[in-house]
C-alpha positions as CSV (number, residue, x, y, z in Angstrom):
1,X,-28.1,61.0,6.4
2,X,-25.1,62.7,8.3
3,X,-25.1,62.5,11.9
4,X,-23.2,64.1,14.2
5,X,-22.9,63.8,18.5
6,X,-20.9,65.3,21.0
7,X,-22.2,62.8,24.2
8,X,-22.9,59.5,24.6
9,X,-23.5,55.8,26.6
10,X,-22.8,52.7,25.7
11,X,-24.3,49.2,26.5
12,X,-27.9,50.2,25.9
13,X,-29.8,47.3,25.1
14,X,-33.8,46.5,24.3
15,X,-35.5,45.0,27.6
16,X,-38.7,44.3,25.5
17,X,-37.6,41.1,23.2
18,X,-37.6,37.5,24.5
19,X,-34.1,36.4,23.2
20,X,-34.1,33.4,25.3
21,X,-32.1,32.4,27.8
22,X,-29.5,29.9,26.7
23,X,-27.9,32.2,23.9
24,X,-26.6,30.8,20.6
25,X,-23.5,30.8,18.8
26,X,-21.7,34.1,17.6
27,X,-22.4,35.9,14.6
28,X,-20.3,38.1,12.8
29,X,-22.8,40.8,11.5
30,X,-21.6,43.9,8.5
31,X,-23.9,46.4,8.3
32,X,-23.1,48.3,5.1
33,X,-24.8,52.3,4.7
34,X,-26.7,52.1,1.1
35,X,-24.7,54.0,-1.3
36,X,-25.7,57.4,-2.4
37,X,-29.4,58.3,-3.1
38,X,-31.5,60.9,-5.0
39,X,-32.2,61.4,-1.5
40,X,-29.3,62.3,-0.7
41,X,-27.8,64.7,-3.1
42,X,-31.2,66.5,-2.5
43,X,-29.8,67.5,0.7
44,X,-33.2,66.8,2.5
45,X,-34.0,64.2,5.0
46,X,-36.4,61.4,3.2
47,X,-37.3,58.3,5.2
48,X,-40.2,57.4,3.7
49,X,-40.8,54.0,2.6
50,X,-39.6,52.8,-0.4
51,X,-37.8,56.2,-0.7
52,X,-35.9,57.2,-3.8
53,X,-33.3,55.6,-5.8
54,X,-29.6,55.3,-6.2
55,X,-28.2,58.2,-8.2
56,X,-25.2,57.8,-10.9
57,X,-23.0,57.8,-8.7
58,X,-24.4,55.8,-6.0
59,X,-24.8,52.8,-8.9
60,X,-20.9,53.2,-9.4
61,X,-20.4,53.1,-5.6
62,X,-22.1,49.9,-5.6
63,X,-20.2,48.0,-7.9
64,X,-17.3,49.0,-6.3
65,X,-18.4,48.5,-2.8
66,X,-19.1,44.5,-4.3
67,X,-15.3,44.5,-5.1
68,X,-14.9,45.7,-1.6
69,X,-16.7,43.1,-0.1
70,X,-15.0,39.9,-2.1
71,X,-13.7,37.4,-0.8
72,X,-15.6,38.2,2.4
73,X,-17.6,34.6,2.4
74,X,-21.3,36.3,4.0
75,X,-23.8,32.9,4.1
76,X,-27.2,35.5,4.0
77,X,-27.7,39.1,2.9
78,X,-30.5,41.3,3.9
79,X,-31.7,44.6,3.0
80,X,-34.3,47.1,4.4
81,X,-37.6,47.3,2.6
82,X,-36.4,50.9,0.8
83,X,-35.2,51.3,-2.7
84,X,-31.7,52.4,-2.2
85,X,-30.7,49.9,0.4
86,X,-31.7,46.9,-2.4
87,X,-29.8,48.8,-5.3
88,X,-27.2,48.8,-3.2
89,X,-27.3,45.3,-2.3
90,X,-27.8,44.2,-5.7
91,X,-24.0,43.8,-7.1
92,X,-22.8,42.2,-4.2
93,X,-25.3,39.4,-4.0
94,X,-24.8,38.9,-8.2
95,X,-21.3,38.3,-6.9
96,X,-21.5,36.3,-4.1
97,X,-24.8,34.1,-5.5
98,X,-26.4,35.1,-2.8
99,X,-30.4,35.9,-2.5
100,X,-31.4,39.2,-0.8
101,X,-33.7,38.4,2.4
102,X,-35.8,42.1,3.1
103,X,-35.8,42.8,6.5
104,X,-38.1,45.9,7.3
105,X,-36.2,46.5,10.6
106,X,-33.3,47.6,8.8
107,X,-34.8,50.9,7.4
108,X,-34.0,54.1,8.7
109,X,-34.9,56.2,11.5
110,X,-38.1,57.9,10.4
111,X,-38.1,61.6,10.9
112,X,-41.5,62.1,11.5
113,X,-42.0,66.4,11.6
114,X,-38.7,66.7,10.2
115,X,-39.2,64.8,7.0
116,X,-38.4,66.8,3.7
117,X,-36.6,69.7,6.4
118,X,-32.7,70.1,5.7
119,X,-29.8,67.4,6.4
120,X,-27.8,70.3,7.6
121,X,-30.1,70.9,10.2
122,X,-30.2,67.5,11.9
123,X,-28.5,68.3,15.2
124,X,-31.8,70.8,16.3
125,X,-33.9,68.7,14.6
126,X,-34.4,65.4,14.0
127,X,-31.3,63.9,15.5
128,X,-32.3,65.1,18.3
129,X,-33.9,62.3,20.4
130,X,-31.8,59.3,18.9
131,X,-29.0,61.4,20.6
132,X,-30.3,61.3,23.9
133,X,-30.9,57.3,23.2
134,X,-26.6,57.2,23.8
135,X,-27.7,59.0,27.0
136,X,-29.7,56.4,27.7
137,X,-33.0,57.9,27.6
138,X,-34.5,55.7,25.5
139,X,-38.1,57.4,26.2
140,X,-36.8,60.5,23.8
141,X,-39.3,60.6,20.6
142,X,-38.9,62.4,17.7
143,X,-41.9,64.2,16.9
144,X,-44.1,62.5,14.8
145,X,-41.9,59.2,14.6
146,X,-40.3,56.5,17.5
147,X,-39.1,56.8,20.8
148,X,-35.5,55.0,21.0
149,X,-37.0,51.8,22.5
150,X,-38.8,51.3,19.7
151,X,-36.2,51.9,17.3
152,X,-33.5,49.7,19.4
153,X,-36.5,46.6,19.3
154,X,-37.2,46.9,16.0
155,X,-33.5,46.6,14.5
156,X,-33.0,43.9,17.8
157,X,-36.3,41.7,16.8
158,X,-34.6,42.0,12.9
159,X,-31.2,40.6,13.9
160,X,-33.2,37.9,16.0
161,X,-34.7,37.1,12.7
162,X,-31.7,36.6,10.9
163,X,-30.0,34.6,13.9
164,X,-33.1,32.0,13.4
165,X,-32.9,31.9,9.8
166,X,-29.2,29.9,10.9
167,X,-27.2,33.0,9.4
168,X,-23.9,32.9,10.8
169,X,-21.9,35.6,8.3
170,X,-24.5,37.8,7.3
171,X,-23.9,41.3,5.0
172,X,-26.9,43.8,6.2
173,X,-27.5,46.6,4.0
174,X,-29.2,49.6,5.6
175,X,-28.6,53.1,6.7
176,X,-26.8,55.5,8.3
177,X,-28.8,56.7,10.9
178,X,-30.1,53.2,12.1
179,X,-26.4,51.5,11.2
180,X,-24.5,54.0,13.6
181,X,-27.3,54.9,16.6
182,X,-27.9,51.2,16.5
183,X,-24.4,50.1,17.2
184,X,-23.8,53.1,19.4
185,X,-26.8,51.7,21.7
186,X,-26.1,48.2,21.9
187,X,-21.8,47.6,21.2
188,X,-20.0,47.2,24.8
189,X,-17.1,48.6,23.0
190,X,-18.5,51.7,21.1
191,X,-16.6,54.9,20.7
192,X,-19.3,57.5,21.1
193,X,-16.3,60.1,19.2
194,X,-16.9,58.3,15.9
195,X,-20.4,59.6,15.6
196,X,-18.9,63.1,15.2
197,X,-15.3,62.2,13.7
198,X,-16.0,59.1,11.4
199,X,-19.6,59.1,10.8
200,X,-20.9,56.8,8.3
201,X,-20.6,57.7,4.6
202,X,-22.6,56.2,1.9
203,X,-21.2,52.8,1.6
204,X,-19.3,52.7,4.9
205,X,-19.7,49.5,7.5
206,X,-19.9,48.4,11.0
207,X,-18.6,44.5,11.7
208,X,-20.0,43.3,15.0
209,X,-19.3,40.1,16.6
210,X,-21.8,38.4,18.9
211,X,-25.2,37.4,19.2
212,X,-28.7,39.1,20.5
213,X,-28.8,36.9,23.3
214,X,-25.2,38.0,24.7
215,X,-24.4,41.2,22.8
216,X,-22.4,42.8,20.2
217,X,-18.4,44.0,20.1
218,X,-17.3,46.2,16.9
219,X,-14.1,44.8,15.8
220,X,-14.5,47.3,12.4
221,X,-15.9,50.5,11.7
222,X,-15.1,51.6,8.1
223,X,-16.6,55.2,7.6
224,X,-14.9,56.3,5.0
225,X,-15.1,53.2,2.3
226,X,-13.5,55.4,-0.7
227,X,-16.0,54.2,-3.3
228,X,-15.6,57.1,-5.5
């Protein structure tokens, strides 16, 4: 999906998940946007689980999103439980000999009422609530769907998961939506302009560095990967 927001807050974190209270060591975390989908060159919002496939295209993107990501030394990679984020996953784990762990958290932002509508009418539609989650109204729901604190647990409880699994370096593939409101919530250092000037293409990443006990800094946001 495309999103697009003109306000935002940063710092918002998930009150509801026990992360402990001595903290562990940092992580360095790349979420990485599936490439495109049948889904998306539809031009309609699907979230539904598994969802459709990679197009053409998107299959070239991912081949050369694993040249992209060479060299990059990830110890785990994960993917959400849909179809497109696993495709997408599947060249760079070949490459890196790397097994894919599925982590239901990952998956997008369900649209609830809006499924099926247009992508082009996100911003008085389905977008929304997660906008007023940068506000910090986290109670905002989207019809049909999740309120922003259960979004922001869900993606929080999945990266606690990975942390336990002694994943240090791990490569995330999931999606736009959940990729840049995620980060938006929860980096200290998040530039709320990049939602509307450098949203996340198919393909693009967010590095954070941290750890769910302490929080997350982006140190790179790559929204424009130029996979073709």
């Amino acid at each position: 999906m495309a999103a697009a927001a003109t306000t935002a807050t940063t710092g918002v974190a998930s009150a509801d998940i026990d992360f402990g209270s001595s903290g562990g060591g940092d992580m360095v975390i790349t979420l990485v946007r599936h490439a495109e989908s049948l889904g998306n060159t539809s031009g309609l919002i699907d979230t539904k689980v598994p969802g459709p496939d990679l197009s053409a295209r998107g299959r070239t993107q991912a081949d050369n999103l694993a040249v992209q990501l060479a060299g990059k030394n990830y110890d785990c990679a994960f993917a959400s439980n849909m179809v497109r984020t696993e495709q997408t996953a599947a060249p760079t784990v070949a490459e890196q000999d790397l097994s894919l762990g599925i982590q239901p958290g990952f998956r997008e932002i369900e649209a609830g009422e809006y499924e099926g509508t247009p992508e082009a009418d996100a911003l008085s539609g389905y977008l929304q609530a997660p906008i007023k989650w940068l506000s910090g109204d986290l109670n905002a729901r989207i019809p049909g769907s999740i309120d922003g604190n259960e979004f922001d647990g869900r993606v929080d409880q999945a990266l606690l998961d990975v942390q336990r699994s002694g994943c240090v370096n791990p490569v995330i593939f999931s999606h736009g939506g959940t990729i840049m409101f995620w980060s938006m919530m929860n980096a200290a250092n998040a530039d709320k302009n990049k939602l509307g000037t450098d949203p996340m293409r198919n393909g693009g990443r967010v590095v954070l560095e941290g750890n769910p006990q302490k929080g997350w800094t982006i140190v790179e946001w790559v929204g424009h990967p130029g996979l073709g």
